[in-house]
C-alpha positions, -999 to +999 in steps of 0.1 A: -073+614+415-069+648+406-056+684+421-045+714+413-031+747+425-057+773+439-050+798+410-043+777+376-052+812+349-013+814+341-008+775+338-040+776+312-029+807+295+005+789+286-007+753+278-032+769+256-007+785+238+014+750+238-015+733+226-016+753+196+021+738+190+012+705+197+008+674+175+001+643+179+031+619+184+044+596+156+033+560+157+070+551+160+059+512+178+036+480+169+018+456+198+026+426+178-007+407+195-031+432+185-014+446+154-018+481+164+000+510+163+012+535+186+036+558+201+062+549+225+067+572+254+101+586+238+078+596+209+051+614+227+078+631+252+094+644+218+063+653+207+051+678+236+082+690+252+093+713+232+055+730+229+055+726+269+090+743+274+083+773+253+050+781+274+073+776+312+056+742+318+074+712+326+056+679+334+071+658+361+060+619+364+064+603+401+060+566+404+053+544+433+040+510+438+016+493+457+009+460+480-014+448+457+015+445+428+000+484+411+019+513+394+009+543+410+018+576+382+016+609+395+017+633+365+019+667+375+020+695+346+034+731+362+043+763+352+068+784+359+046+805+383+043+775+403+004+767+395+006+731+389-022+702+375-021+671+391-035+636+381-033+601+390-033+566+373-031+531+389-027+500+370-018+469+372+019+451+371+013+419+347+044+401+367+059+412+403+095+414+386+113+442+367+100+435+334+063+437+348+066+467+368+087+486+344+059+475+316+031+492+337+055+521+343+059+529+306+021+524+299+012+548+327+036+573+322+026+572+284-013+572+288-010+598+316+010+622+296-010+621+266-041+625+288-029+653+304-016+674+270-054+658+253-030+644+224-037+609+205-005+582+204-026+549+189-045+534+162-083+544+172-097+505+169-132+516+188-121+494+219-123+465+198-088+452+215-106+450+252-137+431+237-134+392+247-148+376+213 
C-alpha cells in the first residue's frame, strides 16, 4: 500500500537533491546458500542518511505483525515541512520465534528502504535465485 501527503513538491524538491548524493550501498554481507552478495541494512542506512538528512528528510520504519505469522513495514520518508511518502511491505516470518520474525524484520526494512531511495544493495542474478530448477 501506498500514501502520501496532499502536497509532496517540497518532499520531491529535497530527495531529488539527496538523490544526487546518493550511492548505492556497499556489499558489506554474503547469503552463504545462494552465494550472493548484498548490503546489510547498517550499510544501506549508512549509505542514504546522510544524503537524506542534508535535504530535511528523515525516513522512519514502523513494524507490526500479523495472525498469519507476517512482518508488516511501514516505511514512511518525510520532510521537514511535514509532507511525507508512505509505503508498505508484508512478508512472511520463516519461524514464529525471534529469530524468524526479527529475519523478516531486517529483510523488509532493508528492501523497503532501498525501494523507497530507488538505490541497488545486491548482486543483480536476473531472478535466478527464486527459479525452482
Amino acid at each position: 500500500m501506498f500514501e502520501r501527503s496532499t502536497e509532496i513538491a517540497e518532499l520531491i524538491q529535497a530527495l531529488v537533491k539527496a538523490q544526487t548524493a546518493m550511492k548505492n550501498p556497499q556489499f558489506d554481507s554474503q547469503n552463504p546458500h545462494f552465494h550472493t552478495r548484498y548490503a546489510s541494512l547498517k550499510a544501506v542506512r549508512d549509505a542514504l542518511t546522510p544524503a537524506l538528512t542534508e535535504q530535511g528528510l528523515v525516513i522512519t520504519q514502523l513494524i507490526s505483525t500479523t495472525e498469519t505469522q507476517h512482518v508488516l513495514c511501514e516505511t514512511v520518508l518525510w520532510h521537514s515541512s511535514g509532507q511525507y511518502l508512505s509505503s508498505s511491505l508484508q512478508l512472511p516470518a520463516a519461524k514464529p520465534d525471534a529469530q524468524g520474525y526479527g529475519s523478516a524484520i531486517t529483510y523488509a526494512r532493508r528492501y523497503a528502504l532501498m525501494a523507497l531511495c530507488n538505490v541497488a544493495g545486491e548482486d543483480d542474478d536476473d531472478a535466478e535465485t527464486g527459479q525452482d530448477h
